[in-house]
Backbone as a chain_set.jsonl record, in Angstrom:
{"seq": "XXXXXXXXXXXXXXXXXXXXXXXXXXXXXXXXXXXXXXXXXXXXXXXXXXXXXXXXXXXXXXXXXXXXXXXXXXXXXXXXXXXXXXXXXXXXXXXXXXXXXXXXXXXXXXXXXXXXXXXXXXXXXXXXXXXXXXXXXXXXXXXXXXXXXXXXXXXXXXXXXXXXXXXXXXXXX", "coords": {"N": [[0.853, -1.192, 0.0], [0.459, 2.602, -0.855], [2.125, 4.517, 1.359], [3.133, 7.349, 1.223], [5.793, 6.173, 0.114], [7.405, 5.418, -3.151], [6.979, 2.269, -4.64], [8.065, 1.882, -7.286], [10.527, 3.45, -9.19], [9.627, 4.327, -11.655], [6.729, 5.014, -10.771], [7.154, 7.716, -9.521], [8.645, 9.665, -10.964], [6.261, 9.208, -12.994], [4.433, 10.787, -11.578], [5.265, 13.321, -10.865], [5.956, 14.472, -13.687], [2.891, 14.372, -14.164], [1.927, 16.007, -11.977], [2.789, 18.485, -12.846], [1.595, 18.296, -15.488], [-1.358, 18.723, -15.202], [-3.821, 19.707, -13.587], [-5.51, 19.333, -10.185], [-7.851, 19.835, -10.273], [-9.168, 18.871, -12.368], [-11.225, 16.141, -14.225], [-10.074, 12.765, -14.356], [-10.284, 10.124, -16.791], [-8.679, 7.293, -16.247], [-7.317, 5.055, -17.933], [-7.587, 1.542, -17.886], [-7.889, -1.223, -15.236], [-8.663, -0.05, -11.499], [-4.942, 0.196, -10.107], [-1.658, 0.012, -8.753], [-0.951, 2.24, -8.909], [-2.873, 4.171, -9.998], [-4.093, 4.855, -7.437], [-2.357, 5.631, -5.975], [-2.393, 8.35, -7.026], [-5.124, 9.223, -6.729], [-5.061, 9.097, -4.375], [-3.18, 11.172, -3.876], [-4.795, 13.435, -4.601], [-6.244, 13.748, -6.882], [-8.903, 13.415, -9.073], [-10.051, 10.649, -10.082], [-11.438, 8.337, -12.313], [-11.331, 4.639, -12.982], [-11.123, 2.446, -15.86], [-13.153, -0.362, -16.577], [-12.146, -3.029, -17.686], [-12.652, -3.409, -19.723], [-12.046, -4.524, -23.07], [-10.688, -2.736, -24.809], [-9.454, -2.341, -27.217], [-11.863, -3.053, -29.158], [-13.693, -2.423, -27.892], [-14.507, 0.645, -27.368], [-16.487, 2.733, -26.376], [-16.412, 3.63, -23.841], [-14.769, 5.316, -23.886], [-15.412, 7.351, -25.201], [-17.078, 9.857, -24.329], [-17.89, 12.954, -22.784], [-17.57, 13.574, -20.649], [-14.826, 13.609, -18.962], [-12.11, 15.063, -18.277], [-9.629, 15.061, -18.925], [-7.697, 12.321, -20.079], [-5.708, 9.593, -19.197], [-3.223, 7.089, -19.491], [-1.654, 4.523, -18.603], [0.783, 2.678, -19.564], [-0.47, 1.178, -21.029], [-0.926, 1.238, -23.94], [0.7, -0.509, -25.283], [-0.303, -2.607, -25.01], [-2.55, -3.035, -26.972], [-3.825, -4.2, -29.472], [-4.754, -2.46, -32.002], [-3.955, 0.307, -30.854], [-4.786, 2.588, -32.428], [-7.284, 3.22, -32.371], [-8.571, 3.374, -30.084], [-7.468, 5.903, -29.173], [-7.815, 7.558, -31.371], [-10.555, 7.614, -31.005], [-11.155, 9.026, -28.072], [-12.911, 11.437, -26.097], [-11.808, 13.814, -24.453], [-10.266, 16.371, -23.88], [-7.589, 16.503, -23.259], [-4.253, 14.484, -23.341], [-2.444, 12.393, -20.823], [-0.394, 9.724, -21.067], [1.84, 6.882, -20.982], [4.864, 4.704, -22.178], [6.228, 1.785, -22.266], [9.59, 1.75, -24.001], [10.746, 0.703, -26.857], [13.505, -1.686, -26.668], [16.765, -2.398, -27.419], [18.255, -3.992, -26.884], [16.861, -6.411, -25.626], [13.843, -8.065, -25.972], [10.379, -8.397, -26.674], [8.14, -7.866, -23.87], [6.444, -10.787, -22.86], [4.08, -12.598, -21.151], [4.79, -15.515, -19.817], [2.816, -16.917, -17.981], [0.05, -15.71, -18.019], [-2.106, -14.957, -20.634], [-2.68, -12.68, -21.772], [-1.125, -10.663, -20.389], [0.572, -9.302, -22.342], [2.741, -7.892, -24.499], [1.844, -6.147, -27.114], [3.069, -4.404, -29.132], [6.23, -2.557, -28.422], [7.129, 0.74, -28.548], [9.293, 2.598, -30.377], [9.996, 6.293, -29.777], [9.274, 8.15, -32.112], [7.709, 6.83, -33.584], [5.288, 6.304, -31.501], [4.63, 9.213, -31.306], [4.041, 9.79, -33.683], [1.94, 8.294, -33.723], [0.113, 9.525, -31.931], [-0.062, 11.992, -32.926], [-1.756, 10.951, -35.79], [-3.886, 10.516, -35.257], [-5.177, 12.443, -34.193], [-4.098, 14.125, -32.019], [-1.496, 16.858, -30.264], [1.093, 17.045, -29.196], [2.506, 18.201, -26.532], [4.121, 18.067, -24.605], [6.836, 15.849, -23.699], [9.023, 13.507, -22.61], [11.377, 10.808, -21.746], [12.594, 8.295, -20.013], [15.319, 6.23, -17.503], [14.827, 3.105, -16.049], [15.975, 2.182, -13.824], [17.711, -1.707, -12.751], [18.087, -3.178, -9.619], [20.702, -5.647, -10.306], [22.763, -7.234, -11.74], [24.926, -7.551, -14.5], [24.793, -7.072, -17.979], [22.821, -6.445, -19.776], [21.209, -5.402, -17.344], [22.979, -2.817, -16.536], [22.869, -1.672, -18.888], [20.55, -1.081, -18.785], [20.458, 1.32, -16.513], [21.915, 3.17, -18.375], [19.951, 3.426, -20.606], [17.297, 5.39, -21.936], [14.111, 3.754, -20.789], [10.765, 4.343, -20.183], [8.717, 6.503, -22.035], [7.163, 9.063, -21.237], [4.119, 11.161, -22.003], [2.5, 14.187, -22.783], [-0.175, 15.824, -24.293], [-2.85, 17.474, -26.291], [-5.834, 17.74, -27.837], [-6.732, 18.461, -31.004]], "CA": [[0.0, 0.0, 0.0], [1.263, 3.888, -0.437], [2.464, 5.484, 2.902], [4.58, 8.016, 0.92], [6.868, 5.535, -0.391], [6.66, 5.016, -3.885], [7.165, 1.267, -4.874], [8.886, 1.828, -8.236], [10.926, 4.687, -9.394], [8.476, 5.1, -12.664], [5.806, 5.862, -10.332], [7.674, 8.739, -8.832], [8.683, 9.918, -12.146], [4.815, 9.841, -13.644], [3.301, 11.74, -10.683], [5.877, 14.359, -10.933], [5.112, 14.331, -15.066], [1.358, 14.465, -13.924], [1.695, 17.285, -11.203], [3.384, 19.265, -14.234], [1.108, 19.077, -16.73], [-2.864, 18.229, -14.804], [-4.718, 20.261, -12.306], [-6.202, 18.309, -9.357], [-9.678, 19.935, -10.205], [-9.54, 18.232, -13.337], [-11.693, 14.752, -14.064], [-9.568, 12.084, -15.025], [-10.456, 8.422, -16.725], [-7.646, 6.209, -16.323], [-7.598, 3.816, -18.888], [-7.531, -0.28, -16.759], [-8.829, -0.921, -13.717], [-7.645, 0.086, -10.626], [-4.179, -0.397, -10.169], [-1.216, 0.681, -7.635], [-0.729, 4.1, -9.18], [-3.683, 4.576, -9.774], [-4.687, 4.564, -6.308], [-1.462, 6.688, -5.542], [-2.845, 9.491, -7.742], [-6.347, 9.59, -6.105], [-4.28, 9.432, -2.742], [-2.472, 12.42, -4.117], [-5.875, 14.489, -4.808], [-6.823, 13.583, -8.424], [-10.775, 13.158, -9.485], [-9.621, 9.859, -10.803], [-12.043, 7.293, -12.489], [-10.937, 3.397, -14.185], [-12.02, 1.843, -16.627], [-13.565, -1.685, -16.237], [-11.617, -3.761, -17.891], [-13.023, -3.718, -21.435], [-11.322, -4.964, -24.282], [-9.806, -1.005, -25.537], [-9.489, -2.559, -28.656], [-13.139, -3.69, -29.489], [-15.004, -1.572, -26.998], [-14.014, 1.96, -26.954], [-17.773, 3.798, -26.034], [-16.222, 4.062, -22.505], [-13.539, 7.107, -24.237], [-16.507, 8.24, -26.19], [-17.897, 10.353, -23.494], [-17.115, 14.243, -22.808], [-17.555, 13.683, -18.948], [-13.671, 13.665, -18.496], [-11.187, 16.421, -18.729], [-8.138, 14.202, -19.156], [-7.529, 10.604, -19.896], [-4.669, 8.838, -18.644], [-3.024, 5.725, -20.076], [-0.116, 4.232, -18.164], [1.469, 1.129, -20.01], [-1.946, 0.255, -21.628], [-0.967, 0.85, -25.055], [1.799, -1.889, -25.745], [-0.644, -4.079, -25.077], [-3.592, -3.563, -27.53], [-3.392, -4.908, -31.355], [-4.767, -1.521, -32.28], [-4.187, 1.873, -30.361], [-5.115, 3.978, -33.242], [-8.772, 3.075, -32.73], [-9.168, 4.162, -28.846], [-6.91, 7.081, -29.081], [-8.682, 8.561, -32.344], [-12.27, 8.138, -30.36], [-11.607, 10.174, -27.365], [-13.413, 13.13, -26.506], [-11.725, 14.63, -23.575], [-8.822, 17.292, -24.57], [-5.795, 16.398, -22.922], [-3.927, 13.071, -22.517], [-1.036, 11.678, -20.452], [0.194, 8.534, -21.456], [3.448, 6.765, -21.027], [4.494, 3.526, -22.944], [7.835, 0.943, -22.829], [9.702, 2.106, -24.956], [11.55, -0.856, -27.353], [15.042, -1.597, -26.0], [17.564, -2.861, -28.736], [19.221, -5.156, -25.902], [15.68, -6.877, -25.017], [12.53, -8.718, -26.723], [9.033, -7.354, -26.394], [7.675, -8.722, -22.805], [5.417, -11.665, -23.165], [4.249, -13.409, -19.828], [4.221, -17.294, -20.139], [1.478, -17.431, -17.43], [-0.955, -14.697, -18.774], [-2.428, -14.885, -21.893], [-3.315, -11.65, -21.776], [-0.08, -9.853, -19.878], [1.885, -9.283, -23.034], [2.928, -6.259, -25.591], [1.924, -6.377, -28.622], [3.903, -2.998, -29.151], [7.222, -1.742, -27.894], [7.477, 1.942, -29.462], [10.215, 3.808, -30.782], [8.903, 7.433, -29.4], [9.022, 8.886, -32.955], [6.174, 6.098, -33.499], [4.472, 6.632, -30.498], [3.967, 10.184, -31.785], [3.768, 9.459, -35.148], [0.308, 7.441, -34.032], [-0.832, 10.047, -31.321], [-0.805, 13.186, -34.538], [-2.336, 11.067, -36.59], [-4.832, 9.931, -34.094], [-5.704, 14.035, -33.518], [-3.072, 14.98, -30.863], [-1.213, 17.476, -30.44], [2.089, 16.338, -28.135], [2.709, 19.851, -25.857], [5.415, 17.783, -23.547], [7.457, 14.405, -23.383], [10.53, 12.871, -21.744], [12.26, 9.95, -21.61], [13.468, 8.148, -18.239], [15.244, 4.709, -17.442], [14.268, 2.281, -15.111], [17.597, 0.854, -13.596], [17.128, -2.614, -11.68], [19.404, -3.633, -8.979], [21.098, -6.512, -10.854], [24.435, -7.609, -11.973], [24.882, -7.795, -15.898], [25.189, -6.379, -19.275], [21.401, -6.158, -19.652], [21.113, -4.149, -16.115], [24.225, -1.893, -16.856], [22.223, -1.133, -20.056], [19.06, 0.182, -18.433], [20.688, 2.227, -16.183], [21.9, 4.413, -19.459], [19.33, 3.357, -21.595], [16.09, 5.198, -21.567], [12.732, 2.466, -20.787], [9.11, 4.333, -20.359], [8.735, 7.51, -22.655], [5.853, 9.783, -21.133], [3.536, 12.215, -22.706], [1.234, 15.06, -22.394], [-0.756, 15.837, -25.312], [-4.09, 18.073, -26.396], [-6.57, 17.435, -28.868], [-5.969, 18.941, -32.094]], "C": [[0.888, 1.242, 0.0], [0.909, 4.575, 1.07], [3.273, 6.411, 2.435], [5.582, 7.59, 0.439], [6.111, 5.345, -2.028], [7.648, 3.936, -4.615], [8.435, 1.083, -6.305], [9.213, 3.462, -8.378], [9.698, 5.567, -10.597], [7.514, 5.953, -12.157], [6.074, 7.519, -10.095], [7.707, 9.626, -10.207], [7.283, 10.424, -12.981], [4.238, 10.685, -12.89], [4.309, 12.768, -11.324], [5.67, 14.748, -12.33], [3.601, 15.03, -14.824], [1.061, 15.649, -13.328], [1.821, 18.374, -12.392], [2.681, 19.847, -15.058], [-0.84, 19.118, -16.48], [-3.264, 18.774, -13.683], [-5.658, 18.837, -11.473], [-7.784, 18.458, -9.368], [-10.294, 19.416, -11.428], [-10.391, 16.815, -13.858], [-10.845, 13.786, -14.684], [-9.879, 10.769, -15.559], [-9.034, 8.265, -16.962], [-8.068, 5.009, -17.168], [-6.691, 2.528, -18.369], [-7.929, 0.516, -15.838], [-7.855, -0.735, -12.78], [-6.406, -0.4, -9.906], [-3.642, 0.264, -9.038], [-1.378, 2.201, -7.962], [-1.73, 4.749, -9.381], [-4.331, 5.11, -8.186], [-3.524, 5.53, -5.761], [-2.127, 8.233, -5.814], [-4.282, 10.171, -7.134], [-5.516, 9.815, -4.704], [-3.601, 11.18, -2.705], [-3.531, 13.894, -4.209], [-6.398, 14.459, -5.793], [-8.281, 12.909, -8.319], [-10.094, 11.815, -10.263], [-10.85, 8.506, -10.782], [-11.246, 6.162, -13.372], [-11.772, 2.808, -14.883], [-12.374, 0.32, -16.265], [-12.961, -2.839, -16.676], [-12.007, -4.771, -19.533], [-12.115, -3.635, -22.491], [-11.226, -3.642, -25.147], [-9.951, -1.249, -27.142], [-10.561, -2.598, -29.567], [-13.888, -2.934, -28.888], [-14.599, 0.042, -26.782], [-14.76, 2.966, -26.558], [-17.251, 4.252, -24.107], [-15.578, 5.636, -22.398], [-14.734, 8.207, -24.82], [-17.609, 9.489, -25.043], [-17.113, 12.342, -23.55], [-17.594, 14.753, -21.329], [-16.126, 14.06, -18.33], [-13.252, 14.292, -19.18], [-9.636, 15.483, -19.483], [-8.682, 12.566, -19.363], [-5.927, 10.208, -19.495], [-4.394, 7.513, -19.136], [-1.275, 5.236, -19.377], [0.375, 2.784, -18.474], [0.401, 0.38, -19.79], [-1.455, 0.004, -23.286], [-0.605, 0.068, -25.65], [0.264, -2.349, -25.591], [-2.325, -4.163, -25.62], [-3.119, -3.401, -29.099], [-3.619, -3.299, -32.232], [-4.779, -0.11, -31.316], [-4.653, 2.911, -30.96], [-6.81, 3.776, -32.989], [-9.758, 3.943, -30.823], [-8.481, 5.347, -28.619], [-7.319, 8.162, -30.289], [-10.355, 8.603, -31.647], [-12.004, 8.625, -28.696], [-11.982, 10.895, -27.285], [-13.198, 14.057, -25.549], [-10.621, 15.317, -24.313], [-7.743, 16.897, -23.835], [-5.72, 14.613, -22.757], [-3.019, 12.816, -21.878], [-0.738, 10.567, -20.576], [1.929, 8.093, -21.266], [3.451, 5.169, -21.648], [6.13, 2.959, -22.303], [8.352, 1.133, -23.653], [10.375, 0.739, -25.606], [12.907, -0.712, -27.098], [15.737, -2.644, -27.176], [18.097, -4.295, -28.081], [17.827, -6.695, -25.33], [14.479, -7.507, -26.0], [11.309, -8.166, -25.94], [8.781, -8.544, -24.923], [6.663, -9.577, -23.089], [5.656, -12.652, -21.612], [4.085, -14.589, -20.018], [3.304, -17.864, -19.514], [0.478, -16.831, -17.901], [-0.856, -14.629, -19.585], [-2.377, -13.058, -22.72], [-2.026, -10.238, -21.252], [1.034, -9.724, -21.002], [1.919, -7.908, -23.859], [2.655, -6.58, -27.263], [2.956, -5.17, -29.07], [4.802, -2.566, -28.511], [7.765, -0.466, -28.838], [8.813, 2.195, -29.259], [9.486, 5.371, -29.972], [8.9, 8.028, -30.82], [7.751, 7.773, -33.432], [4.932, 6.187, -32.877], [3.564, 8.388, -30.815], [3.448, 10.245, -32.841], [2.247, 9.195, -34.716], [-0.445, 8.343, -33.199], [-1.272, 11.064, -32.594], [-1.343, 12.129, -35.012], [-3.856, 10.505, -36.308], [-6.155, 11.612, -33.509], [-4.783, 14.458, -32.142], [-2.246, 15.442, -31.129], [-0.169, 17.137, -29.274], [2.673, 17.981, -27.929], [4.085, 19.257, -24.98], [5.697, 16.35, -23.681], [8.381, 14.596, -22.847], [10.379, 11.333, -21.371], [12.732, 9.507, -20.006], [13.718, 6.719, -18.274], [14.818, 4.392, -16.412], [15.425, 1.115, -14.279], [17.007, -0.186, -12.674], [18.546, -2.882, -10.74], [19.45, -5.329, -9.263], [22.151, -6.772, -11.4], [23.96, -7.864, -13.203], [25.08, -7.241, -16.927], [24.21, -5.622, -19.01], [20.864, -4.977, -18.599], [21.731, -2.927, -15.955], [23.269, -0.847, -17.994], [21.172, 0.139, -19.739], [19.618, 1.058, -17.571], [21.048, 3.454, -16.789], [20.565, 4.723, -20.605], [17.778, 3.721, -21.447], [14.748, 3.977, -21.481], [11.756, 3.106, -21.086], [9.752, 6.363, -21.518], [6.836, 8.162, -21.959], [5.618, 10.928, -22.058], [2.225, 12.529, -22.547], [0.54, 15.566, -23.463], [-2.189, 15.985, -25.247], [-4.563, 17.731, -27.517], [-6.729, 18.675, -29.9], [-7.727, 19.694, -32.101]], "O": [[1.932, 1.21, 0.651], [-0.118, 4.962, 1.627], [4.305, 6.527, 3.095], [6.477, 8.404, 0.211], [4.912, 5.197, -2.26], [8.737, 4.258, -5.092], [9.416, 0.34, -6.285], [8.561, 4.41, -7.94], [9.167, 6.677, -10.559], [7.254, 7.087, -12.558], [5.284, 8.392, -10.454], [6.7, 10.285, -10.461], [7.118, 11.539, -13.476], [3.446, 11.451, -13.437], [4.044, 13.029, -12.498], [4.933, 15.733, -12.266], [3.297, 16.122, -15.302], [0.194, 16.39, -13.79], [0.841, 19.031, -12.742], [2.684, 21.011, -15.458], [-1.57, 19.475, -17.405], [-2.973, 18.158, -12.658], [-6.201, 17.834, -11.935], [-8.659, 17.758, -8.858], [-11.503, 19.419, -11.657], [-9.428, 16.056, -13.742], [-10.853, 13.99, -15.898], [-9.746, 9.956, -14.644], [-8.341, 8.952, -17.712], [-9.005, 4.228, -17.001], [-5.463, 2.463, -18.406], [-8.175, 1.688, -15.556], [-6.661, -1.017, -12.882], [-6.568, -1.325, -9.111], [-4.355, 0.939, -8.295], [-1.877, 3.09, -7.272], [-1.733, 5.93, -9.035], [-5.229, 5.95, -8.248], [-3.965, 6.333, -4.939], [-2.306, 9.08, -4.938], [-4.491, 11.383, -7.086], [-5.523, 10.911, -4.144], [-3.588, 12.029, -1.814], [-3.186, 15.051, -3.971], [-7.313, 15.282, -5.839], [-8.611, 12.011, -7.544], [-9.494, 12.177, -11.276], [-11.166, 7.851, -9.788], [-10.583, 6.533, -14.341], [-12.965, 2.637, -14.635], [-11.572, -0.148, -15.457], [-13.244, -3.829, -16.001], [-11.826, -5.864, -20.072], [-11.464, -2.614, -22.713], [-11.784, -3.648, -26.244], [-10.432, -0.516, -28.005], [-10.355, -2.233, -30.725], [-14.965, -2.72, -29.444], [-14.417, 0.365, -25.609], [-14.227, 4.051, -26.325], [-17.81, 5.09, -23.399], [-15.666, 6.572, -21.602], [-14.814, 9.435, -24.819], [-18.798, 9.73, -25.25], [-16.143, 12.757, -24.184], [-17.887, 15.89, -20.958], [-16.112, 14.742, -17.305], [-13.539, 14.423, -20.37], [-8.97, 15.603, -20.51], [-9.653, 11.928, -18.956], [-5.086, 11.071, -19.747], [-5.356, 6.749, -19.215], [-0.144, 5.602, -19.696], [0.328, 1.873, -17.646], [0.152, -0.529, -18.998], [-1.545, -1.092, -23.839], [-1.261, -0.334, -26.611], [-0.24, -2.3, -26.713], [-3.183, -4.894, -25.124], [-2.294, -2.669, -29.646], [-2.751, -2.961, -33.036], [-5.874, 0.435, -31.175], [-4.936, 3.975, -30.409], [-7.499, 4.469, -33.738], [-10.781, 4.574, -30.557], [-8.97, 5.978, -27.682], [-7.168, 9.378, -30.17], [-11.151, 9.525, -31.822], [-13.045, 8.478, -28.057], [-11.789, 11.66, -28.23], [-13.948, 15.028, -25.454], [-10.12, 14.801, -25.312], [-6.734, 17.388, -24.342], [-6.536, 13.793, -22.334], [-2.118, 13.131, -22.655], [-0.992, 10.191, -19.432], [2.921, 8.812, -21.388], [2.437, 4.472, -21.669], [7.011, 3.745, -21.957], [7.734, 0.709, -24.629], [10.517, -0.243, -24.877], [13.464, 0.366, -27.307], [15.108, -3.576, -27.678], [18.28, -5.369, -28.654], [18.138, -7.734, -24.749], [14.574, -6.972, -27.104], [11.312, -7.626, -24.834], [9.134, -9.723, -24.919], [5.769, -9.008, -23.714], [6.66, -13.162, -21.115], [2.985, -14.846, -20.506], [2.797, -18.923, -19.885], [-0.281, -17.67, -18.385], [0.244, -14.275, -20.008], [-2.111, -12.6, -23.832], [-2.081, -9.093, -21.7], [2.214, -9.967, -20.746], [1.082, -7.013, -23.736], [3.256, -7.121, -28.191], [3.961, -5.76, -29.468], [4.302, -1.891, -27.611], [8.638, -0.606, -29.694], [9.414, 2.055, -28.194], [8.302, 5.287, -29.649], [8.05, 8.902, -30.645], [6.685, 8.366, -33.601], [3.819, 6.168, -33.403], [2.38, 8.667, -30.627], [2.344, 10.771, -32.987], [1.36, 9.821, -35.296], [-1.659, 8.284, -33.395], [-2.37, 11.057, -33.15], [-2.098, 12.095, -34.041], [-4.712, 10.169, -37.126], [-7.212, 11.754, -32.895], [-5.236, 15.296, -31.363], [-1.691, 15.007, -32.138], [-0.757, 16.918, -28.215], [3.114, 18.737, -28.794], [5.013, 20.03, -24.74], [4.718, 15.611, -23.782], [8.749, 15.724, -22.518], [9.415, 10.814, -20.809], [13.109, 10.249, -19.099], [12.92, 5.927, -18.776], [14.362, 5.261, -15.669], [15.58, -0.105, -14.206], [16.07, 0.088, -11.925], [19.718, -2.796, -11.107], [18.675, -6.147, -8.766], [22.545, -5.611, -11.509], [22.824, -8.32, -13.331], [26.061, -6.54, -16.68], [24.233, -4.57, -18.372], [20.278, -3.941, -18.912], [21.188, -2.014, -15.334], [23.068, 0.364, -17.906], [20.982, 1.315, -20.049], [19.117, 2.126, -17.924], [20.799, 4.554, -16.296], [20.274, 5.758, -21.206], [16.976, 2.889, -21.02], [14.653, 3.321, -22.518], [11.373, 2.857, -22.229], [10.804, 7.002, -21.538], [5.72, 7.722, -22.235], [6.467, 11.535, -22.71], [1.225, 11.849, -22.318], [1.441, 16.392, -23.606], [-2.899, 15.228, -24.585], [-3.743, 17.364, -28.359], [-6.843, 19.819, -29.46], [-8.055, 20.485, -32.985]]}, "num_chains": 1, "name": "protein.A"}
């Protein structure tokens, strides 16, 4: 649970991102269901609603609304076959999103117990933007950040130089 600690460095990283670019009087959907950070972010003061756990890809009338000021997407997109289809039917104006970015040293994550826990997508960020413009966004802020692990290796050495999540703040065109 958060007591002020925050579990991974990313987290730390997206709030501070989030404080940046999102007023706390703002409504937010979070796109998945409630997760840790999620639950940080409402802890923090954010109007924060999730989504249910509908198939993004196939069901997108949940974005289709103009109840929410913001949407939020935190390492949802890797993992649907199409993103261009729930990120062109939003109807709130701003988004924050952050993705995995693809690591040269690494293979896309695929869980061998979950069917369902894998990436279809590890962006480049000139991709990642590439698909929000042509999607209708308008990218106002990004950055880059790694994710070092404490681990002995090439691989671990790597991520400590090598950016991992790419966030972004982005208005509707």
């Amino acid at each position: 649970m958060y007591e002020g600690k925050f579990p991974k460095k990313r987290y730390k990283h997206t709030l501070s991102f989030l404080n940046d670019v999102i007023s706390k009087d703002e409504k937010i959907l979070d796109l998945g269901v409630t997760n840790p950070f999620s639950e940080i972010i409402i802890k923090e003061g954010y109007k924060v609603t999730n989504t249910k756990g509908e198939d993004l890809d196939l069901e997108t009338d949940v974005v289709k609304t103009e109840d929410f000021d913001v949407v939020t997407a935190f390492e949802i997109f890797e993992h649907l076959v199409s993103p261009f289809n729930v990120l062109n039917d939003i109807r709130a104006k701003k988004l924050v999103a952050s993705i995995p970015l693809k690591l040269w040293f690494a293979s896309a994550y695929r869980s061998k117990t979950d069917k369902w826990d894998r990436h279809y997508h590890e962006f480049e960020d000139w991709q990642f933007d590439w698909l929000l413009e042509k999607a209708g966004w308008r990218i106002v802020k990004s950055e880059k950040f790694t994710n070092p692990v404490k681990k002995m290796g090439i691989r671990p050495i790597l991520r400590r130089i090598t950016p991992r999540y790419y966030l972004v703040y982005a208005t509707r065109l």
